[in-house]
Backbone as JSON, one array per atom type, in Angstrom:
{
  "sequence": "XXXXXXXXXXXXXXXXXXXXXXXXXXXXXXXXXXXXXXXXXXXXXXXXXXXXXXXXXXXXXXXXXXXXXXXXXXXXXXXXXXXXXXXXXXXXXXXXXXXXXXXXXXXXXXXXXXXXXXXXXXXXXXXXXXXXXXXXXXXXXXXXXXXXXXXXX",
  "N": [[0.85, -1.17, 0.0], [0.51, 2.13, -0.86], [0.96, 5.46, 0.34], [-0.17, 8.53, -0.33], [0.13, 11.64, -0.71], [-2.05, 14.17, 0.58], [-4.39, 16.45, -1.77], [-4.58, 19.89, -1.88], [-7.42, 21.98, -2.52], [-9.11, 24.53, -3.4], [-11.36, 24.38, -3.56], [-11.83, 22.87, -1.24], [-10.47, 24.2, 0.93], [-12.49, 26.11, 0.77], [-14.59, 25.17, 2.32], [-13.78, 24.01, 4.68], [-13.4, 26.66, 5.94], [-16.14, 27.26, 5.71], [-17.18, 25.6, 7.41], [-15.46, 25.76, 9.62], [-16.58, 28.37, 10.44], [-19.85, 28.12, 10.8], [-19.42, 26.34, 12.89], [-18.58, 28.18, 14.63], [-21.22, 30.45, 14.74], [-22.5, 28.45, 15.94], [-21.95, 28.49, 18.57], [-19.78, 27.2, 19.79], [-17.33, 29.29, 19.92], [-15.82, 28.93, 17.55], [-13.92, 26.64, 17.77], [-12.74, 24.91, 15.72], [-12.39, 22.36, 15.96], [-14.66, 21.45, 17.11], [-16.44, 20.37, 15.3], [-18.67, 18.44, 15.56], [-19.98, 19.05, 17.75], [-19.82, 20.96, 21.16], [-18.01, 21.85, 24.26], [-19.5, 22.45, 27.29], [-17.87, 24.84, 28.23], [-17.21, 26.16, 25.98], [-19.45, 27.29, 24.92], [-21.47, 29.99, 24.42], [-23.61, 32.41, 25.87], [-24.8, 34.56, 25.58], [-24.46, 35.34, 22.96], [-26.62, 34.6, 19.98], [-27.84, 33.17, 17.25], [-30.33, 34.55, 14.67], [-32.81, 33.39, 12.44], [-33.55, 34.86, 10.32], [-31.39, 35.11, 8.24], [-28.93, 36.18, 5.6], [-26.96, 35.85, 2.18], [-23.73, 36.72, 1.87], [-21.11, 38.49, 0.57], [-18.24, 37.51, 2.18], [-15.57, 38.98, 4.06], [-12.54, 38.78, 1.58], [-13.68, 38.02, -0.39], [-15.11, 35.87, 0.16], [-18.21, 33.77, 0.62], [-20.52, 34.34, 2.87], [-22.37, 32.43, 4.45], [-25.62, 31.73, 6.1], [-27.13, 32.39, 9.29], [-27.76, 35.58, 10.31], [-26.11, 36.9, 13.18], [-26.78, 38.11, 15.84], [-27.56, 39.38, 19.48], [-29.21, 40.08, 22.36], [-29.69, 41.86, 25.26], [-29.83, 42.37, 28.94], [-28.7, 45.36, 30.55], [-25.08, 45.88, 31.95], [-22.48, 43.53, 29.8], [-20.07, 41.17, 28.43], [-19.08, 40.18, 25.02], [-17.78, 37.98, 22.87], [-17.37, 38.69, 19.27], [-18.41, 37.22, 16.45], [-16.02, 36.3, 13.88], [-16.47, 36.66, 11.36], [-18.32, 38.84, 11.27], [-18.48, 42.78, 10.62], [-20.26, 44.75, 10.54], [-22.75, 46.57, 12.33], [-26.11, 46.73, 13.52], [-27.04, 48.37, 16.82], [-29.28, 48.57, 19.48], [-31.1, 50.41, 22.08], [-32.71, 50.66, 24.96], [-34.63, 52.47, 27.52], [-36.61, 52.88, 30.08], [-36.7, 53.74, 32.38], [-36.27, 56.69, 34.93], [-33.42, 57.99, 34.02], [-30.59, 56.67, 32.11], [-27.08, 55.58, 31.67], [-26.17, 54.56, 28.34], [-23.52, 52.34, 27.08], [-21.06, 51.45, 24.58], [-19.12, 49.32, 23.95], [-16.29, 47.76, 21.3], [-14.19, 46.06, 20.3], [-12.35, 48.01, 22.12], [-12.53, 50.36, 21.04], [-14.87, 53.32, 21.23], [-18.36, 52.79, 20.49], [-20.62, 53.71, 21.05], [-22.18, 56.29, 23.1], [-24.87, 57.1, 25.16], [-27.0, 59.01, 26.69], [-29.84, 57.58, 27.96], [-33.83, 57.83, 28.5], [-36.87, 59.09, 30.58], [-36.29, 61.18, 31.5], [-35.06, 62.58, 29.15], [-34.58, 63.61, 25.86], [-35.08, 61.31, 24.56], [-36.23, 57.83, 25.35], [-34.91, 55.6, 24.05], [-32.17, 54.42, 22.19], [-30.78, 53.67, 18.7], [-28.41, 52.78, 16.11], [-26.07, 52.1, 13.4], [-22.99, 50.59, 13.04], [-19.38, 50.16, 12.65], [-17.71, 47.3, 13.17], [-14.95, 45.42, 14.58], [-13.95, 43.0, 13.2], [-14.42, 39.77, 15.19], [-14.34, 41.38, 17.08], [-14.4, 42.48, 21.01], [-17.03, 42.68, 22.37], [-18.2, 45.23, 24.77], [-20.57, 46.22, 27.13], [-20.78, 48.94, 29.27], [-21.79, 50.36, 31.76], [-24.94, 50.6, 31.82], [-27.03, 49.82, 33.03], [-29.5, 48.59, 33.97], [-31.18, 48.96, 30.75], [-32.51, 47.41, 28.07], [-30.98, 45.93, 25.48], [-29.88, 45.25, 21.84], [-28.05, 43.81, 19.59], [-27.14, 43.25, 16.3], [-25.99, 41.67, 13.49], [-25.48, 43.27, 10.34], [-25.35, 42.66, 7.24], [-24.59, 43.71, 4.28]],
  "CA": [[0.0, 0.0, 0.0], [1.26, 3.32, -0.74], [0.54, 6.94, 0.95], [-0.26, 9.66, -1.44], [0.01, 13.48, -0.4], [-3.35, 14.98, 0.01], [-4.72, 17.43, -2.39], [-5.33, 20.76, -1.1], [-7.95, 22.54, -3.46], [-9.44, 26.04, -3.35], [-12.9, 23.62, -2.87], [-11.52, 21.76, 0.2], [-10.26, 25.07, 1.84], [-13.79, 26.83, 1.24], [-15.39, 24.05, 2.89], [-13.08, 24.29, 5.75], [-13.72, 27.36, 6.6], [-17.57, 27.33, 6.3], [-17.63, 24.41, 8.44], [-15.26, 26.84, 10.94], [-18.27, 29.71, 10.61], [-20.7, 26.99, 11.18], [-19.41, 26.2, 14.06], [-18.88, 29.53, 15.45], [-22.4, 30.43, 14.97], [-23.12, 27.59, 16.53], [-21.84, 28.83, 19.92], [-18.6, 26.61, 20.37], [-16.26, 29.81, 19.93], [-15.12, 28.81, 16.88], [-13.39, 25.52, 17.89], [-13.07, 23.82, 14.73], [-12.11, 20.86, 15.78], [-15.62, 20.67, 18.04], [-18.1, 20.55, 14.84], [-19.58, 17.47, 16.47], [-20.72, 19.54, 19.37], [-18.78, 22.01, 21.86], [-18.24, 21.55, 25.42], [-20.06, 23.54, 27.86], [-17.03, 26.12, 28.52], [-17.39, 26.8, 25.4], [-20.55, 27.52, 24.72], [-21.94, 31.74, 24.08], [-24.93, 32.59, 26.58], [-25.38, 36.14, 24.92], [-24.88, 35.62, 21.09], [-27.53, 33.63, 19.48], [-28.21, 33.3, 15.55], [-31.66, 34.1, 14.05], [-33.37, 33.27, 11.27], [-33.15, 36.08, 8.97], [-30.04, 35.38, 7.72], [-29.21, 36.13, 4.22], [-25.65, 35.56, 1.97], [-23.11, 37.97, 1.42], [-19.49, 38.46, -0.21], [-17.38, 38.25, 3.61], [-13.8, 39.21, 3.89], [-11.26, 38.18, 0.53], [-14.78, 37.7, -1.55], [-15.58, 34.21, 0.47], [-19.22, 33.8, 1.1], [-20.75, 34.42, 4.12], [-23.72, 31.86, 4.37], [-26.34, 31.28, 7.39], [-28.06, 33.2, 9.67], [-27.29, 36.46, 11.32], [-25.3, 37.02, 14.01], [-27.7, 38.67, 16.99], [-27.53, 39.06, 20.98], [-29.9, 40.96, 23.33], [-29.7, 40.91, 27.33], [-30.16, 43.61, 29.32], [-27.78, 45.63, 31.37], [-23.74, 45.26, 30.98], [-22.47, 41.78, 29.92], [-19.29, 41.26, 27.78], [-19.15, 38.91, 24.58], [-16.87, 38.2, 21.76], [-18.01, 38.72, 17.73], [-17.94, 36.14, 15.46], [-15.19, 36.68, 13.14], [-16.87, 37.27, 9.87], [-19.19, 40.22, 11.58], [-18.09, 43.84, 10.73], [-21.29, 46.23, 10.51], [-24.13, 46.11, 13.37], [-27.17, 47.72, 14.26], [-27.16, 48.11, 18.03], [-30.74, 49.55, 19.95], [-30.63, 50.64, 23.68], [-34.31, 50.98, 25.47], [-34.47, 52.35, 29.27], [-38.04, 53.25, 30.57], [-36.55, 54.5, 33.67], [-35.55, 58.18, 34.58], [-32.32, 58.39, 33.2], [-28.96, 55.66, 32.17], [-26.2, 55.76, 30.02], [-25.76, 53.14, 27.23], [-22.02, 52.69, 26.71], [-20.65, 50.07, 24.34], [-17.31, 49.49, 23.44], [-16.23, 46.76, 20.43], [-12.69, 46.0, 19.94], [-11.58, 48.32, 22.27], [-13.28, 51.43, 20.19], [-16.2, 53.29, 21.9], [-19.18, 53.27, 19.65], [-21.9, 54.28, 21.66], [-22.28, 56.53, 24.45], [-25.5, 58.04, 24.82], [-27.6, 58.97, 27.51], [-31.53, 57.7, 27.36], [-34.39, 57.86, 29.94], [-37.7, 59.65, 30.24], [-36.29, 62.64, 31.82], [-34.48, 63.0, 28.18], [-35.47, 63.84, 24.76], [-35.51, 59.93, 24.24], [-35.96, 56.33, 26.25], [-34.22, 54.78, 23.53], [-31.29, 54.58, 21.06], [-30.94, 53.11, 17.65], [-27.41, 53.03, 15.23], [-25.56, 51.33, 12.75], [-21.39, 50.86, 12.95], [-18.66, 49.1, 11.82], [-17.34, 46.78, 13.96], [-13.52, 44.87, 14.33], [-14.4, 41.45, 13.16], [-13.8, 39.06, 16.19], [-13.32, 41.93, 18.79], [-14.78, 41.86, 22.27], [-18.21, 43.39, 22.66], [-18.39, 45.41, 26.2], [-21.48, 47.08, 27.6], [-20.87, 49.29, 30.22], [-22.84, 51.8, 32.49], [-26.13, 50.8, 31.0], [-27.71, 49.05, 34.37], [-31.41, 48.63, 33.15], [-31.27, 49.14, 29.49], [-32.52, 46.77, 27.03], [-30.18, 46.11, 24.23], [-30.07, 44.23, 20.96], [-26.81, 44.0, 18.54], [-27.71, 42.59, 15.27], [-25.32, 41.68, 11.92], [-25.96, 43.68, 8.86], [-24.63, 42.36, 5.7], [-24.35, 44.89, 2.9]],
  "C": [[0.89, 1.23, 0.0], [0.93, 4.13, -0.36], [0.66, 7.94, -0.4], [-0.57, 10.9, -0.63], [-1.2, 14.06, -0.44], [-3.27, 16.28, -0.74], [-5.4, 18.53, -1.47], [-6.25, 21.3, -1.74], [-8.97, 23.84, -2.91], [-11.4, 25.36, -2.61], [-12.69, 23.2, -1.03], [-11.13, 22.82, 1.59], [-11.54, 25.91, 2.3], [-14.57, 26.23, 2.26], [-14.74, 24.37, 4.4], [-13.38, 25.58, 6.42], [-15.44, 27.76, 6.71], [-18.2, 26.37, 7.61], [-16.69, 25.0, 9.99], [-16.37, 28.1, 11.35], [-18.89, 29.21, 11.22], [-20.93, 27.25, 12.67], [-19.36, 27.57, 15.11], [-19.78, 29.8, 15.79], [-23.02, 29.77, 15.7], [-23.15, 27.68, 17.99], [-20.35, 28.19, 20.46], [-17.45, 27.64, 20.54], [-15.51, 29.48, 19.39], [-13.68, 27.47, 16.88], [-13.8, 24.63, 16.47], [-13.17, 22.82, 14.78], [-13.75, 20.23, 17.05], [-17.11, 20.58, 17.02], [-19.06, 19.69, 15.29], [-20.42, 18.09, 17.38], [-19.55, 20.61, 20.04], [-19.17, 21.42, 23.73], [-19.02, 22.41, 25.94], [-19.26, 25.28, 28.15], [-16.7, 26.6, 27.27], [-18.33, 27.64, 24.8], [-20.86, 29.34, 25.23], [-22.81, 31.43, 24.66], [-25.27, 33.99, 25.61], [-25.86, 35.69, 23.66], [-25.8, 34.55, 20.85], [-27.94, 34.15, 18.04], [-29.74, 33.38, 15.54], [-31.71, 33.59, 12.87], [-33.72, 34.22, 10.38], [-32.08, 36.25, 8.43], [-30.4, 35.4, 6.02], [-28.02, 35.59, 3.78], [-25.32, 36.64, 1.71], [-21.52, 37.64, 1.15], [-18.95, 38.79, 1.75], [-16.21, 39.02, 3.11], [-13.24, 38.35, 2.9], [-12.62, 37.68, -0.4], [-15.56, 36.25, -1.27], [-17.2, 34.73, 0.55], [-19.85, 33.96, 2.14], [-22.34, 33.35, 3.7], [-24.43, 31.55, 5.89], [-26.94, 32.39, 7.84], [-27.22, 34.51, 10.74], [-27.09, 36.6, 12.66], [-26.52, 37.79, 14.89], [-27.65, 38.35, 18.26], [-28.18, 39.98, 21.36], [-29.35, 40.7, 24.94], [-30.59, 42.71, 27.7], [-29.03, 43.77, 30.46], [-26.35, 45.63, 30.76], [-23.21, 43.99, 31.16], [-20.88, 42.4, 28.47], [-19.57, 40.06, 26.91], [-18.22, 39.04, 23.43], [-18.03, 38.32, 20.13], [-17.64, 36.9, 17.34], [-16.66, 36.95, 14.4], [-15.59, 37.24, 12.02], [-18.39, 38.65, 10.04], [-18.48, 41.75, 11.62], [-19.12, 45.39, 10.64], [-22.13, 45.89, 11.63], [-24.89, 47.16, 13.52], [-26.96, 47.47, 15.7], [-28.55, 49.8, 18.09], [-30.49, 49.18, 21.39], [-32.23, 51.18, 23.88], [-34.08, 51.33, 27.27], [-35.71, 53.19, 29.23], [-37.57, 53.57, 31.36], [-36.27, 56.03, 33.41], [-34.54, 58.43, 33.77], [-31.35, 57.1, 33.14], [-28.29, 56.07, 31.08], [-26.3, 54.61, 28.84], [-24.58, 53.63, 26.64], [-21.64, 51.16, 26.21], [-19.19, 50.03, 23.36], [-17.13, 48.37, 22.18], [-14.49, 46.88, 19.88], [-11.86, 47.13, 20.38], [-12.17, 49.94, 21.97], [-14.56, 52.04, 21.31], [-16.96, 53.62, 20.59], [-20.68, 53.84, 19.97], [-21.92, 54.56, 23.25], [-23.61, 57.44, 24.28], [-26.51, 58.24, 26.3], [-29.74, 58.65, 27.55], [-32.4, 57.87, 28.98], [-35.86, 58.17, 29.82], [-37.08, 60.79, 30.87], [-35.03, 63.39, 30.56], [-35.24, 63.14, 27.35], [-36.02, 62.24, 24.16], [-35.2, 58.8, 25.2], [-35.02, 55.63, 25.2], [-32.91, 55.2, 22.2], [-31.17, 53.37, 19.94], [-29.41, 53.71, 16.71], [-27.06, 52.18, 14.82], [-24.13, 51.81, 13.26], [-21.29, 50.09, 12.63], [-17.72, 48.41, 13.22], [-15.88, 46.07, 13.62], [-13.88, 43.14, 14.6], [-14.07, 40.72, 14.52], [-13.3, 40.13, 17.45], [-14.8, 41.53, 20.03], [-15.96, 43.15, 22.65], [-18.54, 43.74, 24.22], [-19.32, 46.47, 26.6], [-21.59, 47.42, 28.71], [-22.17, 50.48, 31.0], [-24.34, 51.53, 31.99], [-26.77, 49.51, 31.48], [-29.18, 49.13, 33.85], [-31.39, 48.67, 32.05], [-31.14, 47.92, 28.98], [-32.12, 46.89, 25.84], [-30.0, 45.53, 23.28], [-28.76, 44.86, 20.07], [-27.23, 43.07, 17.12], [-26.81, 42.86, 13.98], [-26.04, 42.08, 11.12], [-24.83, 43.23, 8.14], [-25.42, 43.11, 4.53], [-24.06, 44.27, 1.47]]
}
């Protein structure tokens, strides 16, 4: 029996990395080697995929396929991106008197705003661009209901 050199092919690499997305989405934190499943310490409580996903050209012209990237909570909570996420809507809701909504993403601040009823508004609403794979941190924004949501362009 002889050994032959595997073929690498432009097919075999796409594949590879959709089946790394996959899994990301899936909650494992991008552990390729857990597409079977992920342990529990790996496992995302925040991010969760919906069903409105569409396709789009990602990063280097690959495909992006599946469902959009999305996390709500309320209050501040820290979480990482998926890698192939770089635009988001984020919305901030506080029915109380006054809070801040402060959210940071790779480090960057992209939203500081103050909402409430004793302001001109309870809630906030924006689009940005985000640093694929950075570290989503919502501070100061104790009560406020918040939703982050992938746009693909």
């Amino acid at each position: 029996m002889s050994l032959t050199q595997p073929v690498v092919t432009p097919q075999l690499i796409a594949t590879a990395i959709v089946l790394c997305a996959l899994t990301l989405l899936s909650g494992c934190g991008g552990d390729c080697l857990a597409i079977g499943g992920c342990s529990d310490s790996q496992a995302t409580t925040v991010a969760a995929p919906n069903n409105s996903g569409a396709n789009s050209a990602g990063a280097g012209g690959i495909a992006v396929v599946g469902p959009l990237f999305s996390a709500t909570g309320t209050g501040d909570t820290v979480f990482k991106l998926p890698a192939s996420v770089s635009v988001l809507d984020i919305t901030g809701r506080f029915e109380g008197g006054s809070s801040n909504f402060v959210v940071y993403i790779g480090g960057d601040l992209k939203v500081n705003e103050i909402i409430g009823t004793r302001w001109p508004s309870t809630s906030y609403s924006g689009r940005v661009t985000a640093t694929p794979g950075g570290l989503v941190e919502i501070t100061n924004s104790n009560g406020v209901s918040w939703s982050i949501t992938e746009v693909r362009l």
